[in-house]
C-alpha positions as CSV (number, residue, x, y, z in Angstrom):
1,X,22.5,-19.1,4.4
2,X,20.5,-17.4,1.8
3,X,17.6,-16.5,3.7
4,X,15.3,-16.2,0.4
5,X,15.5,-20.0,-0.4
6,X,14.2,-22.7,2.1
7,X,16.5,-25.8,2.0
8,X,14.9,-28.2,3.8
9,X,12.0,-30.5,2.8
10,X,10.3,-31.5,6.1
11,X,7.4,-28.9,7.0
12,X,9.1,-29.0,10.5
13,X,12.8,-28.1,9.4
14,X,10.8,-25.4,6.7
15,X,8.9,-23.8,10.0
16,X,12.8,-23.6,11.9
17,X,14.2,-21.5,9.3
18,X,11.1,-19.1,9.0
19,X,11.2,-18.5,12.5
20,X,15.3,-18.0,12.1
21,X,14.8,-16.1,9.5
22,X,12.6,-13.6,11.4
23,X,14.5,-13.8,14.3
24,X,17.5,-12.5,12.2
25,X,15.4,-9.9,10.2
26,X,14.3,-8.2,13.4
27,X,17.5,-8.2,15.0
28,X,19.0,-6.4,12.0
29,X,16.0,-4.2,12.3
30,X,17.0,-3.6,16.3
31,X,20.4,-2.7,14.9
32,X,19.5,-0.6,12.7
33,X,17.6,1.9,14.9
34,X,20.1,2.1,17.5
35,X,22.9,2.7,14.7
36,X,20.2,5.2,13.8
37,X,19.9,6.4,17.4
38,X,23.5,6.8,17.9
39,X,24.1,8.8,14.6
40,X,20.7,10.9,15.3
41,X,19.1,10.5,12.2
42,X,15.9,8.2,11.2
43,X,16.6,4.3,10.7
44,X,14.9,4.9,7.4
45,X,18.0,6.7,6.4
46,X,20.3,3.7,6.8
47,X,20.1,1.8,3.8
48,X,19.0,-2.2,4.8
49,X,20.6,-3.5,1.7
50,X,23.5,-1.7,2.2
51,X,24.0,-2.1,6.5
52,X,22.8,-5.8,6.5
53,X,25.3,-7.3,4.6
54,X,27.8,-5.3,6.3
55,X,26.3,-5.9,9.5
56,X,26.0,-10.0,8.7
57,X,29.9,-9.5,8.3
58,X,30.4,-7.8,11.5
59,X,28.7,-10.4,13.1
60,X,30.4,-13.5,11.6
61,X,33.6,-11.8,12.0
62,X,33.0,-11.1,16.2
63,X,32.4,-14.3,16.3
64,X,35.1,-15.9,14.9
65,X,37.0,-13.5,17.1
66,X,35.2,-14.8,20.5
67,X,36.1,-18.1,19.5
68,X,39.7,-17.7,18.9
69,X,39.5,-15.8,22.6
70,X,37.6,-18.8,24.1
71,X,40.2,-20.9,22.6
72,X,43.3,-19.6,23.5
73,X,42.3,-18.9,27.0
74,X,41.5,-22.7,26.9
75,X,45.2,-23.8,25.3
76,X,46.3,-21.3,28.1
77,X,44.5,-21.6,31.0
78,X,46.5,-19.1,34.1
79,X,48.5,-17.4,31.6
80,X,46.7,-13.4,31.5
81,X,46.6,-12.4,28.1
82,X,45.2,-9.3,27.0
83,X,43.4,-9.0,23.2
84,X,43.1,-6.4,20.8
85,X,39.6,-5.1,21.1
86,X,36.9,-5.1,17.6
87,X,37.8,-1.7,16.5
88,X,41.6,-3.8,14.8
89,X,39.0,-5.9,13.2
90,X,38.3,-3.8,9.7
91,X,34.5,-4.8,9.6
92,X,33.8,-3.7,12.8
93,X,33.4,-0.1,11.4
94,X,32.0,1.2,8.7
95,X,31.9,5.3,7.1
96,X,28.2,6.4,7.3
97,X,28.4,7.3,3.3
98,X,28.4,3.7,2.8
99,X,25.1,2.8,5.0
100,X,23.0,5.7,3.4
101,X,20.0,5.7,1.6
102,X,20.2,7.3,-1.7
103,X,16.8,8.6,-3.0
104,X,16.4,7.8,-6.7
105,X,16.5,10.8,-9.1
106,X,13.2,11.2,-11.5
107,X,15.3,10.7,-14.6
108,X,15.4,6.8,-14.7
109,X,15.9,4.9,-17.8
110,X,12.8,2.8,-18.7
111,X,12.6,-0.4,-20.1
112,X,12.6,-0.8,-23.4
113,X,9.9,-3.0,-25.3
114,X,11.2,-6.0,-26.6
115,X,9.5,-7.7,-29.8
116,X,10.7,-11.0,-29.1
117,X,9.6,-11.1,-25.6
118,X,6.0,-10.7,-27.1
119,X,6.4,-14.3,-29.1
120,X,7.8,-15.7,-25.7
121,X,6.3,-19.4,-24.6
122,X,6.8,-21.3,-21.7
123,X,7.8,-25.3,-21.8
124,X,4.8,-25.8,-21.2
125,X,2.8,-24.7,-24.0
126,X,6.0,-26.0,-26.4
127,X,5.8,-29.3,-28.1
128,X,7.8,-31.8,-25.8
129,X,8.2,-29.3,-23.2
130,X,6.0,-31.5,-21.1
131,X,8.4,-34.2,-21.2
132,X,11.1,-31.9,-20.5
133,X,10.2,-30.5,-17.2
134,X,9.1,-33.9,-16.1
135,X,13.4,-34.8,-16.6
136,X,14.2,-31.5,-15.4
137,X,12.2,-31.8,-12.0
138,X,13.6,-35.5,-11.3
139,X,17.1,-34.3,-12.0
């Protein structure tokens, strides 16, 4: 789920995924200070657009795993089997390079001024453009 789109048009079903959504952005947030904790550095060092993607991975993937676990034990029930543990699954780990913040450098490009985005014009303010994103909105 893209969490920066709502995709629901009841104001009930909107209200359930900005509570999910929170739920999720604070549990990452939990994560990410004890990741922090553990490495003993600040949790503003770890990158959140770097560790929550990686993180949303980790997840998904653990629980695919706990299903298959669940599942086999239930195709097999009395039979002892022992699984591999997360650390075989590749997104369980991750090299601490690849969660770090990176503080910008003070030689950034700028943005360069564009003439014709001076002229620009919305539909609105365009002749037929009204009609236009009345079709485009019913579409």
């Amino acid at each position: 789920m893209n969490l920066s789109n709502l995709y629901a048009s009841h104001p009930n079903l909107v209200a359930q995924q900005v509570y999910v959504t929170a739920m999720v952005y604070t549990a990452f947030r939990v994560a990410q200070a004890r990741i922090a904790e553990r490495l003993r550095i600040l949790p503003e060092q770890l990158s959140p657009a770097k560790l929550f993607p990686k993180l949303a991975l980790a997840i998904n993937d653990y629980c695919v795993v706990q299903r298959f676990v669940i599942r086999t034990r239930e195709l097999n029930p009395g039979v002892a089997i022992r699984f591999p543990g997360m650390s075989t699954v590749q997104s369980a780990s991750v090299p601490l390079d690849a969660i770090l913040l990176r503080r910008r450098n003070g030689n950034r490009r700028r943005r360069r001024f564009c003439a014709s985005a001076k002229r620009w014009k919305s539909f609105k303010h365009v002749r037929g453009g009204q009609k236009f994103l009345r079709l485009a909105s019913h579409g």
